[in-house]
C-alpha positions in Angstrom: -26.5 2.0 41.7 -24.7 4.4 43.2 -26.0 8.5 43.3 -24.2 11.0 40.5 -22.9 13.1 44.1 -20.2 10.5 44.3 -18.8 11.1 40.7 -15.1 12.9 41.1 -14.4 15.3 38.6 -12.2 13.4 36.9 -10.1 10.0 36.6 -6.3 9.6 37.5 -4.1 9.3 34.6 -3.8 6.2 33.4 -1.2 3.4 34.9 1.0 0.8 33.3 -0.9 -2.3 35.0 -4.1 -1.2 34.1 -5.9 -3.0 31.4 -8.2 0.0 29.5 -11.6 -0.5 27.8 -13.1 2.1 25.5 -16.6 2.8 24.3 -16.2 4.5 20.8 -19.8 6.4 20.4 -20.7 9.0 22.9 -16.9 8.2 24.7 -13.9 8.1 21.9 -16.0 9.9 19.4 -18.8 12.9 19.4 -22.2 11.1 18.4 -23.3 11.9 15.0 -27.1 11.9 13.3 -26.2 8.4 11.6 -23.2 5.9 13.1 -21.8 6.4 9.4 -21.4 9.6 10.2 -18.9 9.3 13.2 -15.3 9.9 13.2 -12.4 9.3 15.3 -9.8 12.0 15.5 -6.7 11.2 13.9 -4.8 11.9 17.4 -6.7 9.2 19.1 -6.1 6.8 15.8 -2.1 7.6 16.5 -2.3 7.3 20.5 -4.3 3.7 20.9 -1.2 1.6 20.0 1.0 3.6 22.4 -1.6 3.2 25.1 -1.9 -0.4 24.4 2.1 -0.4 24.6 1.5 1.2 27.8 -1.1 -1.2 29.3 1.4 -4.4 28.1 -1.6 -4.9 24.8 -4.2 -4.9 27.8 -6.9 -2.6 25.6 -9.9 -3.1 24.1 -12.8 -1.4 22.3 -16.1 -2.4 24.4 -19.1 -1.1 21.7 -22.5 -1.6 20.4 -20.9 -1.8 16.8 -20.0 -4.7 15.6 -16.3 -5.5 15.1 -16.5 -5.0 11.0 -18.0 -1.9 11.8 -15.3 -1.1 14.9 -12.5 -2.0 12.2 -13.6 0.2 9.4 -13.9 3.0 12.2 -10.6 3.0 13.3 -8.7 2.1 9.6 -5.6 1.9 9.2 -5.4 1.1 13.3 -5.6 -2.1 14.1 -7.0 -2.7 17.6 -6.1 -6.5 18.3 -8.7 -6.7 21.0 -12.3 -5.6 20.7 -15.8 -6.7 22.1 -18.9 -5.9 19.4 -22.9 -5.8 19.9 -22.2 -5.5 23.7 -19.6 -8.7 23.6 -22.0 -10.7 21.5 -19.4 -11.3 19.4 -15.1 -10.8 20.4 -12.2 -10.9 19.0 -8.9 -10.4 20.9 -5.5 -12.6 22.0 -7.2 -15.7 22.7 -8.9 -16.0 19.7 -12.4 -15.2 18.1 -15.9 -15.8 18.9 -18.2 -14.8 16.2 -21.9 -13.5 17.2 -25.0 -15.6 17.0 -26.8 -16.7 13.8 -30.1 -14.9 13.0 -33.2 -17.2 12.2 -35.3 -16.5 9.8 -38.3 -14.9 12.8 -35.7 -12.3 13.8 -35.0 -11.3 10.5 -38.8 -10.7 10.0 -39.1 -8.8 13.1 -36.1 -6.5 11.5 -38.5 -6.6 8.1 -41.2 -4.8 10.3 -38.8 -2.3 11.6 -37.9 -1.2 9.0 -40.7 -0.6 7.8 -41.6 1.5 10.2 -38.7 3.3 10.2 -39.2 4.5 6.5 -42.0 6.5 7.1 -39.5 8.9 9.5 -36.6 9.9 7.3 -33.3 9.9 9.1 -34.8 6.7 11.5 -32.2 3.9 10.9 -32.9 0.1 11.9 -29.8 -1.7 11.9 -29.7 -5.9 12.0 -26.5 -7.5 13.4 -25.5 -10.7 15.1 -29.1 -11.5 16.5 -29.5 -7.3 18.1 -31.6 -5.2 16.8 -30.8 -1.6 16.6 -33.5 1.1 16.7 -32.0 4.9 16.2 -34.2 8.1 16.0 -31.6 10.4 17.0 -32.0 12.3 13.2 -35.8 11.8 13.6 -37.1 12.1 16.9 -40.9 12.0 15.5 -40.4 8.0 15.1 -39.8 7.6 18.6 -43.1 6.4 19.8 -43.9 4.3 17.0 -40.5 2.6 17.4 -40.6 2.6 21.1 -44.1 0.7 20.7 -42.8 -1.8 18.4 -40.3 -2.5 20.8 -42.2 -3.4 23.5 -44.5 -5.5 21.4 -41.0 -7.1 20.1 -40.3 -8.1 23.8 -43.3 -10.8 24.1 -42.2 -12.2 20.4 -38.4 -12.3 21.3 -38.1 -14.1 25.1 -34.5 -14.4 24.9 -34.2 -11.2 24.1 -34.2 -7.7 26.4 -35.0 -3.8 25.7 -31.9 -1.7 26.4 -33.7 1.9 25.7 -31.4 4.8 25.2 -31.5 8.9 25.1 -31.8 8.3 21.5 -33.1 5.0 20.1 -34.0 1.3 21.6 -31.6 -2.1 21.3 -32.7 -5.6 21.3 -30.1 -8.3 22.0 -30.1 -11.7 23.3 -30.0 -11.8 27.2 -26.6 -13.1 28.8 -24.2 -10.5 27.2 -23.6 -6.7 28.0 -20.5 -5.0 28.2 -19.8 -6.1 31.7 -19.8 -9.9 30.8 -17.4 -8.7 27.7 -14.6 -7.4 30.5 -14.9 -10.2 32.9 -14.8 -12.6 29.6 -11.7 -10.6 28.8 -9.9 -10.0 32.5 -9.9 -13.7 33.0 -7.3 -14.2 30.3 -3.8 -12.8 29.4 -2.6 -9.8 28.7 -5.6 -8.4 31.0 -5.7 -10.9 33.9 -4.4 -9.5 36.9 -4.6 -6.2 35.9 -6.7 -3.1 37.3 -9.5 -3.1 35.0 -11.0 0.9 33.8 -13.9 1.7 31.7 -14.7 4.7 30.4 -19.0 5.3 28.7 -21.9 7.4 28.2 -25.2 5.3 28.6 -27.0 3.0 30.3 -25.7 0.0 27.8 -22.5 1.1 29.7 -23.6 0.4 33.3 -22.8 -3.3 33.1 -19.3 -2.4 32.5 -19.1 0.4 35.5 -20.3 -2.2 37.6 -18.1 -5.1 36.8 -15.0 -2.4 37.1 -16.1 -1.1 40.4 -16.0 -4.7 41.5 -12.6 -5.5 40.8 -11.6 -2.5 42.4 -10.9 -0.6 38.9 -12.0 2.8 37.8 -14.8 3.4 36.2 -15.9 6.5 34.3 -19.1 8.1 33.1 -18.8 10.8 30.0 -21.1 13.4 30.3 -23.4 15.4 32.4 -23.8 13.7 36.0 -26.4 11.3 37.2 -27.5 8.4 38.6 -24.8 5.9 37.9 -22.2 2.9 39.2 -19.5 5.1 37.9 -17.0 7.0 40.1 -15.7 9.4 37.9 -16.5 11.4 35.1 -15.4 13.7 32.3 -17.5 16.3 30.4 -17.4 14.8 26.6 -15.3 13.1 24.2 -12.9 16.1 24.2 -12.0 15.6 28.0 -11.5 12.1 26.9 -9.6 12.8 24.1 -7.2 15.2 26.4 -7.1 12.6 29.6 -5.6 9.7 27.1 -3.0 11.6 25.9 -2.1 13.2 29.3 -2.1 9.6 30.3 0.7 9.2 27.6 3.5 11.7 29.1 6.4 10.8 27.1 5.4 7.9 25.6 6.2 7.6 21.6 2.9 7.8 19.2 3.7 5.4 16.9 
């Protein structure tokens, strides 16, 4: 992984042959004490289609949310192309592939979460597509408890993998992250032979740097510096917000 020294101050403004993947929480959006709480500026809601126009319909949202989730987000937008539970499950121009079924020992494990999780108002377990989502973000005090079930979740799920964050613990199936979602996606029209750019905050993110930096694209951490595969970097979701629609010039929101 390369050092945080290397991290430019910022990105170059977008090009017409790139193809353009978005994180939404932490990236697109401010975080928020609950996901429900998150919201996308209206700007942003009116610029994607005209950076999609831009890219030739090369952009995607990249996310831990699932797509339901991603598409009650960003109503009445419709973003044609869009990678949920870290690519777990897709939907874009060559069709649809739907996230794993949950047996009935996973959905116990969630039981036990949950459980736990009521004892710290504000901790929120969420159940999707075979990940398991552990947040204490609106109540830090359940972080060790959580943090310890999820380790003793790692011997009970061996297909499975911890992805810890600043502010919870996710549990999804091993084989997918966010840099298996763009190569899944660059190998097909309107992004093949396109230079790929990423832009997210966390670790679940560093997949995606990685695959970018590979096919020589540009990849971009938001937020303070450090460590990280990413080469550039902008402060928040407000430098984000203001790079995109630089990036736009003239370009009609529509």
């Amino acid at each position: 992984m390369e050092s945080e020294s290397t991290l430019a101050a910022e990105p170059p403004l977008i090009e017409d042959d790139w193809a353009l993947f978005l994180d939404v929480d932490g990236s697109l959006a401010e975080h928020a004490p609950t996901p429900d709480a998150v919201r996308i500026d209206p700007a942003i809601k009116q610029a994607l289609p005209a950076l999609s126009r831009k890219c030739g319909g090369a952009l995607a949202l990249v996310s831990g949310r699932s797509v339901e989730a991603l598409d009650a987000l960003f109503d009445p937008v419709h973003i044609a192309a869009v990678a949920g539970l870290h690519g777990l499950e897709r939907r874009w121009h060559a069709g649809w592939n739907p996230a794993p079924a949950m047996d009935a020992g996973f959905l116990a494990l969630a039981a036990e979460a949950e459980a736990i999780a009521a004892r710290f108002p504000g901790a929120l377990i969420e159940c999707r597509g075979g990940c398991l989502f552990l947040h204490w973000r609106a109540a830090p005090d359940a972080a060790p408890e959580l943090g310890a079930f999820a380790e003793s979740a790692r011997t009970r799920l061996p297909r499975h993998r911890l992805h810890p964050g600043a502010h919870g613990i996710e549990i999804r199936p091993v084989g997918m992250d966010k840099g298996a979602a763009i190569a899944a996606f660059m190998q097909a029209p309107p992004f093949q032979g396109r230079r790929p750019a990423f832009i997210g905050d966390d670790p679940a993110d560093e997949p995606g740097f990685a695959q970018v930096n590979a096919l020589d694209g540009v990849s971009v951490l938001i937020g303070a510096a450090r460590t990280s595969a990413a080469r550039h970097r902008l402060a928040n979701p407000g430098a984000v917000r203001r790079w995109l629609l630089d990036s736009l010039h003239d370009e009609v929101l529509a």
